[in-house]
Every structure is written in C-alpha cells, then in structure tokens.
N, C-alpha and C positions, 0 to 999 in steps of 0.2 A: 538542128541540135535537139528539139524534143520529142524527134520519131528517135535518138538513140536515146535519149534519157527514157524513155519510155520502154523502149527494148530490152536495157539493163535493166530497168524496174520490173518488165516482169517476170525474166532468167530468176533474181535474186526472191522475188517474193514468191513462186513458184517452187522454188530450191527452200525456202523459208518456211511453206507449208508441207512439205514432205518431208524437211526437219524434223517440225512438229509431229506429225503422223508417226513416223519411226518411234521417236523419243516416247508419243503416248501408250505406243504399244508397247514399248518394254517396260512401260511403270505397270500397266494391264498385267503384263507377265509376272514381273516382280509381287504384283499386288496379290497375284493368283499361286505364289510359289510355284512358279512354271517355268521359270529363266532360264535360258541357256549360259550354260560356263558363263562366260568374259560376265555375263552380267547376275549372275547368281549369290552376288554377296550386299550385305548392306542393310541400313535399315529399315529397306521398303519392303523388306522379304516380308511376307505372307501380313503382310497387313491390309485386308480389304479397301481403306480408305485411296490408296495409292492405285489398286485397279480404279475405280471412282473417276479421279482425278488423270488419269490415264486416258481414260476414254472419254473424258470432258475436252481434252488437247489433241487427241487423233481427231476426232469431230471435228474440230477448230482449226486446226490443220489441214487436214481435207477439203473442206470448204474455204480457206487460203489458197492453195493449190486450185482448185475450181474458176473461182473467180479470177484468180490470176491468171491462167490459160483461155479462160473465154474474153476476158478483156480487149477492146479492140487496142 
C-alpha cells in the first residue's frame, strides 16, 4: 500500500510543479505585456510586479517537479 501511495504522490506533485511552472510563466508574460491571446487580458497586463512574482512560482515549480522525479 505505500509503494502506491507513493506512486500517486509523485504523478500528482510532479503534475503539481509543472502546474506551477506554466502558470509562472504566463504571469512572466502577462507582467512583460507579452501574452498570447487566450491570456492577454486582465489585470496583470504590463504590470512588472506580476513578471516578479511569475518567476518566483516557475522557480518553485521547477524545483517541485525536480524533487518530485528524483524522489525514490
């Protein structure tokens, strides 16, 4: 039972930091008024604080995804 609990934990926290990663990129975008369509509106448009905070959660994301792949 905890080699599968462990299995799903780290599909999800894997999937969990690539989440992250995505999502930081497109605030990076949004922050840099660089978006693509679907994501080009809102209040995060051209506000540098949001790039910032973008690549604080891609970081954090990445390094989720990291850890969670080399995990035994």
């Amino acid at each position: 039972m905890g080699s599968l609990f462990n299995s799903v934990f780290k599909i999800v926290s894997t999937v969990l930091g690539l989440a992250m990663v995505f999502f930081g990129a497109v605030w990076v975008l949004q922050g840099l008024n660089m978006a693509p369509p679907p994501f080009n509106g809102g209040f995060m448009i051209g506000d540098p604080k949001w790039t910032v905070y973008g690549a604080i959660l891609a970081l954090v994301g990445l390094g989720q995804a990291i850890w969670s792949i080399r995990r035994r």
